[in-house]
N, C-alpha and C positions, 0 to 999 in steps of 0.2 A: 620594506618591512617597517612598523611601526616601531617606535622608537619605546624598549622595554621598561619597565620599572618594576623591580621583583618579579618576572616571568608573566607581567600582564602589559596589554598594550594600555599609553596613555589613556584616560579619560571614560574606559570603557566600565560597565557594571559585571563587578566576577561573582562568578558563583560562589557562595560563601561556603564555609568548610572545609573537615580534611578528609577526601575519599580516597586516593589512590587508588591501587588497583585491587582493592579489599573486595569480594565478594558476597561476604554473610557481615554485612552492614546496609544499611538504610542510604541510599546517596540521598547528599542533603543539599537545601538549596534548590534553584529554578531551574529559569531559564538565561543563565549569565556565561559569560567566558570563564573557557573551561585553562584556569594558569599551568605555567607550560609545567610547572612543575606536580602538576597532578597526570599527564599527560603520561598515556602507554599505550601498547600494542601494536599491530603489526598489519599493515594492508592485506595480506593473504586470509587475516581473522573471517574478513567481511566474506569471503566465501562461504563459510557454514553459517555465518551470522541470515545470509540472505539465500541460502539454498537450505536450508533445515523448514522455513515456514513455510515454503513454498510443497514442501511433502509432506500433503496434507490432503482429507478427499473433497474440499471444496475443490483443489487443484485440480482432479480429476473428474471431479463432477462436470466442470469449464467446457473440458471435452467431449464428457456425455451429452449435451446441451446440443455441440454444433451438430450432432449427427440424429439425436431423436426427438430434437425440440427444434431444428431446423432445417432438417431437412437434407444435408450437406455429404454427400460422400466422402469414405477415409482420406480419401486423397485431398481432396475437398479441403474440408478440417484441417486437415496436416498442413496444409500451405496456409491455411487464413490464422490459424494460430501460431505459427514463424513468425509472420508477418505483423502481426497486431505486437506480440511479444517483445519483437527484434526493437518494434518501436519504442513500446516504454521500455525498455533498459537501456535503449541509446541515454536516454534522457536521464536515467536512473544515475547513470554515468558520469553524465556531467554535473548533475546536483551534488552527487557523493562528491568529488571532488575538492569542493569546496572548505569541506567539512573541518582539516587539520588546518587549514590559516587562518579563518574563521574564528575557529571553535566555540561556536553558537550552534541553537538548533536550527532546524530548516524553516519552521517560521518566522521563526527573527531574522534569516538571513531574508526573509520575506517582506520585512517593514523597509526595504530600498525602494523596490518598484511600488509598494503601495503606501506608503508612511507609515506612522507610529500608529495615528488610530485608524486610516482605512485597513493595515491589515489584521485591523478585528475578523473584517469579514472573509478572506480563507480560513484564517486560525481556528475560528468557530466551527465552521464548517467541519474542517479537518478532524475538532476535537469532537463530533458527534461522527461524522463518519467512520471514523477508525474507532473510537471510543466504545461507541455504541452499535454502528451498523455495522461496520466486518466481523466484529466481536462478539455479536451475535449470530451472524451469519456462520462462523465458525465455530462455535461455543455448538453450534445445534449438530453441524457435523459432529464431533467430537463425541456429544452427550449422545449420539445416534446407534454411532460404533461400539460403545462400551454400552449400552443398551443392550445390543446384538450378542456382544461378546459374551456380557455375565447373565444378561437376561433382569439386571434390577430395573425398578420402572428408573422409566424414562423422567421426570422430573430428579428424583437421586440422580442419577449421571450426571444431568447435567449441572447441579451443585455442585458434585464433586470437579467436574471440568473447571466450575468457572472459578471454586476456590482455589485452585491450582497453577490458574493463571491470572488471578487480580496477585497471590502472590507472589508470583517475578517482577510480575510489574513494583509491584508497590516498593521492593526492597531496588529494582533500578537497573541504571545501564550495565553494570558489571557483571548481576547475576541473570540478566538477559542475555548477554554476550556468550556467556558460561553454560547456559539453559542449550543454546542453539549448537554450540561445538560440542558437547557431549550427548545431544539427542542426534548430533549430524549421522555416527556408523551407525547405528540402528533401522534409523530411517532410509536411509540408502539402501542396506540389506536387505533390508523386509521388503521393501516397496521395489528394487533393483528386481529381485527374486519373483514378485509377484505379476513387474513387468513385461519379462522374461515367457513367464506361462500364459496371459494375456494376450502379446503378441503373438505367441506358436499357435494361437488355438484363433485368432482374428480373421474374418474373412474380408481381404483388402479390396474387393473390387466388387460385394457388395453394394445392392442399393440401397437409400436411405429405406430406413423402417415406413411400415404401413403408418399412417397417423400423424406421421411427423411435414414439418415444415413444407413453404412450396419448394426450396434451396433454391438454385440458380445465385444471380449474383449478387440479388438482394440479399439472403441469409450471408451468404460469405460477406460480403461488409458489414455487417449485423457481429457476424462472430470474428473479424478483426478489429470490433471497436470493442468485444465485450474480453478479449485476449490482451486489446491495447490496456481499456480500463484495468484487468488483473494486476497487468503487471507496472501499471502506472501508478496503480491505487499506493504503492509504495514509495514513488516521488515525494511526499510532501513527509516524509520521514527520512529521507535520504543522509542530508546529515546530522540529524540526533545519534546516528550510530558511528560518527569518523570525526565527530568533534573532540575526543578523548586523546585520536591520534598526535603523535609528536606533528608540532609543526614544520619540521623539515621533511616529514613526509608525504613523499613522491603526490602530486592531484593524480597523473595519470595510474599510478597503481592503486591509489584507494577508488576512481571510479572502475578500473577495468575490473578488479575482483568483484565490487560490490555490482556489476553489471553484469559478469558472467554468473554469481551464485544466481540472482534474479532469471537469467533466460535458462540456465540450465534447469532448475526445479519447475519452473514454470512448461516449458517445454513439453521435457519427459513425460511427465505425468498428464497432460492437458491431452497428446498425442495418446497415448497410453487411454484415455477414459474414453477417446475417440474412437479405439481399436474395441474396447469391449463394446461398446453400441453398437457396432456389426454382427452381435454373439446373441443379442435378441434378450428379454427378460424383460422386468418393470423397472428399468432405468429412472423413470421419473416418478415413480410412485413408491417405489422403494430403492433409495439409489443407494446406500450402503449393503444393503442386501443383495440387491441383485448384481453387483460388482462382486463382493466375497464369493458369490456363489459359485463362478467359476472358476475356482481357483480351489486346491487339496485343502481339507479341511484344517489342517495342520495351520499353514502359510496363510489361509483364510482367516484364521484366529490369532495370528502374530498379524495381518496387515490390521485389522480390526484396532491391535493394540496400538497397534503405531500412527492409524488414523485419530486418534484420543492423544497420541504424545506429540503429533505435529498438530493439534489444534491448538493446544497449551501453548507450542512455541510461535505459533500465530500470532495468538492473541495475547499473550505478553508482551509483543512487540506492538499491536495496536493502541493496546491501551494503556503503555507505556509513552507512547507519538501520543495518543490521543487527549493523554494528561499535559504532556508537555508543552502539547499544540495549545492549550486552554492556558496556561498559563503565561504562553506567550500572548496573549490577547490584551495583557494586564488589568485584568481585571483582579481586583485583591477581595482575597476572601477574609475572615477572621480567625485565621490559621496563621500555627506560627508558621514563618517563611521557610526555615530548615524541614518543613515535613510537607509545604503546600503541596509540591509534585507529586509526593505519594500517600498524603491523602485524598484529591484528585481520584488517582488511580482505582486507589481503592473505592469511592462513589462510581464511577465510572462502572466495576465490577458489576457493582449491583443494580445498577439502571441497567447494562447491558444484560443480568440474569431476567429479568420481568421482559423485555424484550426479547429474548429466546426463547422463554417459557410458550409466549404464546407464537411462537413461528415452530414448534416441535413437529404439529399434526401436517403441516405442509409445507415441508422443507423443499422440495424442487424447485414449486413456483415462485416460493419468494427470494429464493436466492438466484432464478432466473432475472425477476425483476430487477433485484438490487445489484447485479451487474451490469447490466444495460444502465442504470443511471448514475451509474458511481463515475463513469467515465467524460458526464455532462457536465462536471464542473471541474473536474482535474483537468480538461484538455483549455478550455477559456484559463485557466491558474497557468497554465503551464505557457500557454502564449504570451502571459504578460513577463511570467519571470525570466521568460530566454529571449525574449525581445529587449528587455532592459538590459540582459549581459551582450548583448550585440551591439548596442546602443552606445552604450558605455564604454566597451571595448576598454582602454588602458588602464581607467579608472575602477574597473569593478571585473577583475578577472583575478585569478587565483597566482599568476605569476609576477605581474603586476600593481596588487593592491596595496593602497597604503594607507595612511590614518582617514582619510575621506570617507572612507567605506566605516572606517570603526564610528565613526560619528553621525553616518546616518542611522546606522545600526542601533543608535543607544540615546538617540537626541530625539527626547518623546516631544520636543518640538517640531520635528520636522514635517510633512505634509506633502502628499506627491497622490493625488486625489485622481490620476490620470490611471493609477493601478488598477483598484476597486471601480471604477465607472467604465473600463474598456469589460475587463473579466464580468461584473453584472451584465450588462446589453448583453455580450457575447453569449453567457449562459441563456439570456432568454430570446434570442432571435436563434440561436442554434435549436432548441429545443423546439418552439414555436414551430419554427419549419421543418425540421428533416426529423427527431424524435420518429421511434417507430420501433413501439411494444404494446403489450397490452394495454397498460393505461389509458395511454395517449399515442395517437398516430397524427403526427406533422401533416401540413401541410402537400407538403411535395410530397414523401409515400402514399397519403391516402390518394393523389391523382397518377403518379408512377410509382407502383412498389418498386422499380426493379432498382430503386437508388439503396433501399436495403436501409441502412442505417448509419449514415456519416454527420452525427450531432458533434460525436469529439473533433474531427477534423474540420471541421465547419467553426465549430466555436474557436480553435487552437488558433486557424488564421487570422481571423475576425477579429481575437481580442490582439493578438501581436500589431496589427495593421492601425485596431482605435488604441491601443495607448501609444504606437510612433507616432500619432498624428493628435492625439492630448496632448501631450505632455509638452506640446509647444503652443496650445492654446489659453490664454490670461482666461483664470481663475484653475485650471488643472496645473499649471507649473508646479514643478515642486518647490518646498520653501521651507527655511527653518535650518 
């Protein structure tokens, strides 16, 4: 352990201010270490923290997709979303872990394998896809449902969604934390409940719908990268939520909570959207509607309300990642420092409302699309960063680590240019070849579809494989 000085390690940048575990306060300050004497809560928290977003109807939509957009029988579906799922929360797992020794957010703990300024390029990234694109994507859920529900146009809802949720964001980790453990029985209930009737009425051995995909094996690996992406898309915010914890708190029970909330909301629900695509209706041309519709009218207009209170806790958690992720870029704006994070937030709000507005009129397809490529550059990100903790081994592990790590961490001189150049290529020789959606069709699909769609696992390898073999080559070394 690094050797303390007032509850902070030597030499590191702390987050300035006093938050504790105040709620209806503004968290002030970045992206710096979190002193141990601000530190609270409890690895079990992360269970509602990461199963509340995830009960939500983009969740369910996930599922509607595998079986009327591609093709894929219940059964089909059900194994290729275990599988996509199981994978990113393994991972989900070991990033959370990190989080209480650290106590940094997840892209700072991201400037080891790529430096100070290579990892502008995840941070950036991260802070437009979560910022903007999940946050949209769900923002239109949300404003879809409450649409449904009260019948006001559709532009009012989704104001009212997105003002609902740039406000958690902007006030911070604590009233995010608080947002998700008291939306947690609600949302259980409602959607438990709605499950329940879903499933009784599903016909499991149904064939895929008229219109839909060719399935075989191409769609199932198509819909275990678009389950992987889901639930991966949460990796790069992994620890912005376990950096508060005490530092003598357990790695293995902050990743295994924060791992199970992830597979269990994911899961249920994705299974669950699969089962009503057996039940027939306009899934893709109206997928909040034709989901309520089978359901009592009663329970139809409480899941409605609770598809509008898990988008809020979505996307509070996005664009709470998605500001912090931006700030980890260091890029300085002309804000003061104690409010950058959430004023961030709060623009973020609003670039992601003008981005939802116009995704309202065709919400399946573009949230078809923006699934398929969310997982194109998480899987290349994801190969360099757990290739570096393998790599590293004594020196950069959670039981193990010591001031070496705090000083890559914070030494905006350092340089490891082997990060960002394995993750680039990787994104575009994955893509280049195997991509396979509407867009764009790879290489290898358009001469054998039956590869289906394996760009994340292609790039995952790819990039783990060129940064162990950078990182020993003169001008990628790391240095600084």
């Amino acid at each position: 352990m690094t050797e303390m000085r007032e509850g902070v390690p030597a030499g590191v940048v702390v987050r300035e201010g006093d938050y504790g575990a105040r709620v209806a306060a503004v968290e002030p300050g970045g992206a710096g270490f979190i002193p141990l004497d601000q530190r609270h809560g409890r690895p079990i928290d992360l269970l509602w923290t990461w199963t509340s977003p995830n009960l939500e109807f983009a969740t369910v939509f996930l599922g509607v997709l595998a079986v009327a957009a591609f093709g894929l029988t219940f059964w089909q579906a059900a194994a290729a979303i275990v599988a996509g799922t199981l994978l990113g929360s393994a991972t989900h797992a070991v990033l959370s872990a990190r989080g209480p020794r650290y106590g940094v957010p997840e892209m700072v703990l991201g400037r080891v394998p790529f430096g100070h300024r290579g990892n502008m390029l995840p941070s950036a990234i991260n802070s437009v896809a979560g910022g903007v694109g999940w946050f949209a994507v769900n923002s239109v859920s949300g404003s879809l449902a409450l649409n449904t529900l009260t019948g006001m146009p559709k532009p009012l809802c989704l104001a009212v969604v997105v003002a609902l949720q740039a406000g958690v964001a902007f006030f911070g980790h604590n009233l995010v934390h608080a947002y998700e453990r008291y939306a947690f029985p609600a949302l259980a209930v409602v959607f438990g409940v709605a499950s329940v009737i879903i499933l009784a009425k599903a016909d499991f051995g149904a064939p895929a719908p008229d219109g839909a995909g060719p399935g075989g094996i191409g769609a199932f690996l198509i819909v275990v990268g678009a389950s992987f992406g889901y639930a991966a898309g949460w990796n790069p915010y992994a620890a912005d939520y376990t950096r508060y914890l005490p530092a003598a708190t357990s790695p293995r029970a902050a990743g295994l909570w924060a791992a199970l909330g992830v597979f269990a909301g994911c899961t249920v629900l994705q299974i669950v959207g699969a089962a009503s695509a057996t039940l027939g209706g306009t899934a893709l041309a109206d997928p909040t509607g034709a989901f309520t519709g089978h359901l009592p009218s009663l329970v139809a207009n409480l899941t409605l309300l609770v598809i509008a209170v898990g988008a809020v806790g979505a996307n509070a958690i996005n664009i709470y990642s998605g500001s912090m992720s931006f700030v980890a870029t260091g890029i300085r704006l002309p804000l003061p420092v104690r409010l950058q994070r959430a004023l961030v937030a709060g623009a973020f709000g609003a670039v992601g409302l003008v981005v939802a507005y116009f995704g309202l009129d065709d919400a399946g397809h573009d949230y078809e699309a923006f699934l398929l490529v969310i997982a194109y550059w998480i899987g290349p990100w994801l190969g360099v960063v757990l290739a570096d903790l393998v790599l590293r081994r004594g020196v950069w592990s959670v039981r193990d680590a010591d001031a070496r790590v705090d000083a890559m961490v914070f030494d905006v001189r350092r340089r490891n240019w082997a990060g960002p150049a394995a993750m680039a290529v990787a994104v575009v020789v994955s893509v280049w070849l195997f991509s396979n959606q509407e867009k764009y069709v790879g290489i290898v699909p358009s001469h054998h579809p039956s590869f289906g769609d394996i760009t994340f696992a292609v790039g995952f390898a790819l990039a783990a494989l060129l940064y162990a073999v950078l990182r020993k080559v003169p001008g990628f070394r790391e240095s600084g």
